[in-house]
LUMROTI-987412 format. One record per residue (C-alpha): residue in three letters; x, y, z. Coordinates in pm, whole numbers, padded with zeros to 5 digits, always signed. Layout:
<recs>
ALAXYZ...
</recs>
This chain:
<recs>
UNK+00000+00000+00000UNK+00157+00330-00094UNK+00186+00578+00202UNK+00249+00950+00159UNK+00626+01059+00299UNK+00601+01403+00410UNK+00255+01262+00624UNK+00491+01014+00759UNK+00698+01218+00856UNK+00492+01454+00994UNK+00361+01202+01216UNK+00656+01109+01372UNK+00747+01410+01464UNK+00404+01454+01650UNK+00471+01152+01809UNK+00798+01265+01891UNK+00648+01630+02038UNK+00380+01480+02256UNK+00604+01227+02401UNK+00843+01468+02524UNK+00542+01639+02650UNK+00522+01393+02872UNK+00815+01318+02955UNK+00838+01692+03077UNK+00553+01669+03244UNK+00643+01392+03441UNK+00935+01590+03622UNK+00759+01927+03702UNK+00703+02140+03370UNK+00353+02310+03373UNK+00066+02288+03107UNK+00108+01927+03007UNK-00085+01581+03006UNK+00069+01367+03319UNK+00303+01087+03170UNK+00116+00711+03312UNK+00436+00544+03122UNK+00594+00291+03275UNK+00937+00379+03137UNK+01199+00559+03360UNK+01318+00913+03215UNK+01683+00999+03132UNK+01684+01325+03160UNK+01992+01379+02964UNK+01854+01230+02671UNK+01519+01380+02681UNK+01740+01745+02686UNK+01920+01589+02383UNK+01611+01520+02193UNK+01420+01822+02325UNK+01690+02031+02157UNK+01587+01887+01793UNK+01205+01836+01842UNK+01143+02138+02066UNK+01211+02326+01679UNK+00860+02208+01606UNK+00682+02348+01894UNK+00748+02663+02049UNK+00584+02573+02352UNK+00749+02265+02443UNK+01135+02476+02407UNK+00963+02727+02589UNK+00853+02559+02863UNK+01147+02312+02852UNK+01407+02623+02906UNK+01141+02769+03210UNK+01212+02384+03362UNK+01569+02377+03289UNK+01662+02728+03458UNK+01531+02612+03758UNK+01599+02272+03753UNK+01903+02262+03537UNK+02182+02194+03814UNK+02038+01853+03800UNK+02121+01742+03472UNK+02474+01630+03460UNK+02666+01786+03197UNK+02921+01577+03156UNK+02723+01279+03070UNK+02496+01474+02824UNK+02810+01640+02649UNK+02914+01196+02614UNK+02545+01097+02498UNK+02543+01390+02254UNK+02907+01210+02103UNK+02794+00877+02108UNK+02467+00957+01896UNK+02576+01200+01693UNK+02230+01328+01512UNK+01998+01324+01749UNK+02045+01671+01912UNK+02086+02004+01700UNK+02370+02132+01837UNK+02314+02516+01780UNK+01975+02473+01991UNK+02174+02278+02213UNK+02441+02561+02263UNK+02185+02822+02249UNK+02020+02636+02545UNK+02356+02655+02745UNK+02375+03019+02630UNK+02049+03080+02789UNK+02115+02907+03101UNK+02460+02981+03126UNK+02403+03318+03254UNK+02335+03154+03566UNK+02616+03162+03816UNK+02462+02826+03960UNK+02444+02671+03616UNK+02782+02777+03461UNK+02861+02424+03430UNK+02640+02457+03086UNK+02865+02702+02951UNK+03101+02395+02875UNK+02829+02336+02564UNK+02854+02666+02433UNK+02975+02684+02093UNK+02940+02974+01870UNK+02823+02956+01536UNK+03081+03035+01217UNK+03038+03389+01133UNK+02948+03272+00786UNK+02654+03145+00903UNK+02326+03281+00775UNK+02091+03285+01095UNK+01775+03085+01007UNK+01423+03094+01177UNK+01466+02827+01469UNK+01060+02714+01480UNK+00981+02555+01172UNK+00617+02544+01028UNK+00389+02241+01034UNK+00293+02323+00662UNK+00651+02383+00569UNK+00925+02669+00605UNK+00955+02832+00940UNK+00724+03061+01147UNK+00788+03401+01169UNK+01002+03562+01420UNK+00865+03770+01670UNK+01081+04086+01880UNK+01416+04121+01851UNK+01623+03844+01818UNK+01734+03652+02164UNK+02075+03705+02164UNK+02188+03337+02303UNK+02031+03161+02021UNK+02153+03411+01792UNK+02519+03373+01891UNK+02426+02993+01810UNK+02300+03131+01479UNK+01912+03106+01544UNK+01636+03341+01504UNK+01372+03346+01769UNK+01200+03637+02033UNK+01369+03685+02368UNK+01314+03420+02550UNK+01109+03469+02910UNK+01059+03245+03164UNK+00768+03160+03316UNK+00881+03009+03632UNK+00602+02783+03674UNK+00811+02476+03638UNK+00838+02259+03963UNK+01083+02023+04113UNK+01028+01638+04027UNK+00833+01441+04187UNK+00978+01132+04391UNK+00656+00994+04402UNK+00599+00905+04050UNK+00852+00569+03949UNK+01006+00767+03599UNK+01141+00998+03827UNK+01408+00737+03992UNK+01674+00903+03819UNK+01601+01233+04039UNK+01488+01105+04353UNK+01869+00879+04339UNK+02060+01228+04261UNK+01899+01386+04537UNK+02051+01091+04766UNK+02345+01040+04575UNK+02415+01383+04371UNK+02456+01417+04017UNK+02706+01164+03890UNK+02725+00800+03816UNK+02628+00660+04122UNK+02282+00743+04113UNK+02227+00596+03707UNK+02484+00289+03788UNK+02235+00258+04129UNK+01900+00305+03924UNK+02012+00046+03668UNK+02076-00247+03973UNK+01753-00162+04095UNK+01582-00201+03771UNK+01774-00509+03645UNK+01865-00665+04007UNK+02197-00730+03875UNK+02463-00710+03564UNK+02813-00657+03485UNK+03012-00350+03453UNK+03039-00358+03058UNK+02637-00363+03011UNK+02596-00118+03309UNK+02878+00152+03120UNK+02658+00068+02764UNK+02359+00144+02912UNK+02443+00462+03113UNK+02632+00626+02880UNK+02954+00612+03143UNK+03310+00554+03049UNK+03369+00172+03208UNK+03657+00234+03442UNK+03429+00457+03593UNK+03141+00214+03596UNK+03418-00016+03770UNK+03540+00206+04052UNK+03207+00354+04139UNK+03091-00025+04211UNK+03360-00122+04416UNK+03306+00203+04650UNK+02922+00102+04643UNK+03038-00254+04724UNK+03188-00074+05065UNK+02841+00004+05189UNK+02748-00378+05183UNK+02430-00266+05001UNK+02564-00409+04676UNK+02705-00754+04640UNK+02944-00904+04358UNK+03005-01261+04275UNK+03232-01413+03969UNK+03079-01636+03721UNK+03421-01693+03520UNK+03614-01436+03435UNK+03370-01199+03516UNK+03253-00999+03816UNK+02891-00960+03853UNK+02725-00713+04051UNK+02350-00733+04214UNK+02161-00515+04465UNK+01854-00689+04657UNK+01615-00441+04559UNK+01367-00561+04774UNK+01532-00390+05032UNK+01498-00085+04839UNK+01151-00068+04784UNK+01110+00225+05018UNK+01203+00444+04804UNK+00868+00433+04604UNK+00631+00182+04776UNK+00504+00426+05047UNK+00374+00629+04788UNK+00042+00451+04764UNK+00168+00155+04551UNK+00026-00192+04626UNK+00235-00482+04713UNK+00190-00659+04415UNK+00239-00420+04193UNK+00555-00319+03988UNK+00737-00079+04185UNK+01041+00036+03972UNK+01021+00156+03641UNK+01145-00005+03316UNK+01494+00102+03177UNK+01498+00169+02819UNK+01773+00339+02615UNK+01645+00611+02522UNK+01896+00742+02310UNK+01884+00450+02030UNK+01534+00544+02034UNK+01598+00887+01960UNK+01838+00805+01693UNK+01568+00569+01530UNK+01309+00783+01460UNK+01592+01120+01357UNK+01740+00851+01092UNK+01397+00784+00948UNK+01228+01108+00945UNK+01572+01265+00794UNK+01539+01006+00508UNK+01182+01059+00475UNK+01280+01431+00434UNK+01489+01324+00116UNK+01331+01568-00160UNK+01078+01407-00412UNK+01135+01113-00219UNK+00727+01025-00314UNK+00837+01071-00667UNK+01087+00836-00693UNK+01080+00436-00835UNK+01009+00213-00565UNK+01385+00048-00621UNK+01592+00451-00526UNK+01313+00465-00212UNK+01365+00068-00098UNK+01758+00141-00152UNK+01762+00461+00101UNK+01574+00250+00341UNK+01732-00030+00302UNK+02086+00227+00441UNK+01878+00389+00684UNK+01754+00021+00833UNK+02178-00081+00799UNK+02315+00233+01018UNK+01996+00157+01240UNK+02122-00193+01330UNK+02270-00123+01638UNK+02022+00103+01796UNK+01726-00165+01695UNK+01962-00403+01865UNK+01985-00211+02155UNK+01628-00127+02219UNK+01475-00467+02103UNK+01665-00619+02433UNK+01415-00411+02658UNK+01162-00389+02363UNK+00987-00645+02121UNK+01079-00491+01807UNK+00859-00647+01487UNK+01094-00475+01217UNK+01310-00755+01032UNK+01578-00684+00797UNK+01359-00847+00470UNK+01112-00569+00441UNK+01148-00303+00154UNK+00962+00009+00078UNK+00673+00117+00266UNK+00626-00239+00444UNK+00956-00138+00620UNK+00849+00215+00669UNK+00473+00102+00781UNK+00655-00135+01026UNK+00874+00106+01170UNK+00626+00351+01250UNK+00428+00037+01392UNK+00736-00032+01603UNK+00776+00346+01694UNK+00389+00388+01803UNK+00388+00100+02048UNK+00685+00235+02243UNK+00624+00590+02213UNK+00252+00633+02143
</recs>
């Protein structure tokens, strides 16, 4: 069955927007539908993919930066700066160092600065909201002058401060609640992940939280100290478990019933991200509806092949229906399939 492109495309990034949206509204920003996912937030990668997605509604990068000025000391740099390496693609890195512009003018959040990067002075500033029918929307006031160093056009940006601190009550906000015990570095992600998978090596625990793996390594051994985390070998390797039983505190006084699930499920977020920027970037290939079905089944047949590992990656947490013989639209009608189930 043929399928229309640009509506494709168009669709995912809806379902992209309104995700975030909840995602967003899950940890304190105002104005959106509450998040009932079961999926724990990273809120490094949901900053990542804000910074591309936000372009295509002024309201979510509004009310994203009105979050992030008050709340921003608690994402951790460092490990966004790595995430934004790793997947290179899924943020837009002058909205991304416009962001730290914006929030870098905070003595408490000077730490953002360290994203900063200027655009070329041959760059022609462009319009940074862009149209649902196409183009951009106008620009309104004079131009904000952080996103305009970053070589964006948009009106000064004014914050709300409606935004509110996240909740430790609702499970996707583990991440938070463990860097208010913990503070904001790898022990509270390498914690959240034991707690979520009751145990794993350091390897899949670095993969998975974005950290370098000798840091994985020593943080465990100093959590190993507090006898709340336990190791065994099985071969040449050292496995690491937490009984998270004994942890269930943390969210099972908050009106949750015995039987019921009490921490949230980890998902890499970041292949996720990467999946749907891949496919609405090739669905954004010009005339694309115009060409023979062989020139569309080839560029989706590369955009499935430099896919591979992030559809490896989130098919572990995932059932992922996709397979590698599809062509055409029956591989772009089973992505989106794929995409809706996990986002929608």
């Amino acid at each position: 069955m043929a399928i229309s492109f640009p509506d494709t495309k168009r669709h995912l990034d809806e379902l992209a927007v309104n995700f975030l949206w909840r995602q967003w509204s899950a940890i304190g920003v105002a104005g959106g539908a509450r998040s009932g996912d079961a999926w724990m937030i990273d809120p490094e990668a949901l900053v990542l993919a804000t910074s591309r997605y936000g372009r295509h509604d002024p309201r979510l990068m509004d009310e994203s930066l009105d979050w992030l000025s008050g709340y921003g000391r608690r994402i951790n740099v460092l490990r966004l700066r790595s995430l934004d390496e790793a997947w290179p693609g899924v943020a837009d890195g002058r909205v991304l160092a416009a962001i730290a512009g914006v929030l870098g003018k905070q003595s408490v959040l000077r730490k953002w600065q360290r994203l900063g990067r200027p655009a070329s002075p041959d760059t022609e500033p462009e319009p940074l909201f862009f149209s649902a029918k196409g183009g951009y929307l106008p620009v309104l006031g004079d131009p904000d002058p952080a996103f305009l160093a970053a070589g964006l056009l948009r009106g000064p940006v004014e914050h709300r401060g409606m935004s509110k601190a996240p909740d430790a009550r609702v499970p996707g906000n583990l991440i938070f609640l463990l860097r208010a015990l913990f503070g904001v570095n790898a022990r509270a992600e390498i914690f959240a992940w034991l707690l979520v998978h009751g145990s794993g090596n350091p390897t899949a625990i670095a993969r998975d939280t974005g950290y370098f793996f000798k840091s994985v390594q020593l943080t465990l051994n100093e959590l190993e100290d507090s006898c709340q985390i336990l190791s065994s070998r099985q071969g040449r390797e050292k496995i690491y478990r937490v009984i998270a039983d004994s942890w269930h505190f943390l969210l099972a006084p908050h009106g949750r019933a015995k039987d019921e699930r009490i921490f949230p499920v980890w998902l890499d977020w970041m292949p996720v991200f990467a999946i749907v920027t891949r496919l609405t970037e090739t669905l954004s290939i010009p005339g694309l509806d115009e060409k023979s079905e062989s020139f569309q089944a080839i560029k989706f047949r590369d955009a499935l092949e430099s896919l591979k590992p992030a559809i490896d990656r989130v098919a572990v947490t995932h059932g992922w229906r996709t397979t590698p013989d599809l062509r055409g639209a029956d591989l772009v009608q089973s992505l989106l399939a794929d995409l809706d189930s996990l986002l929608g």
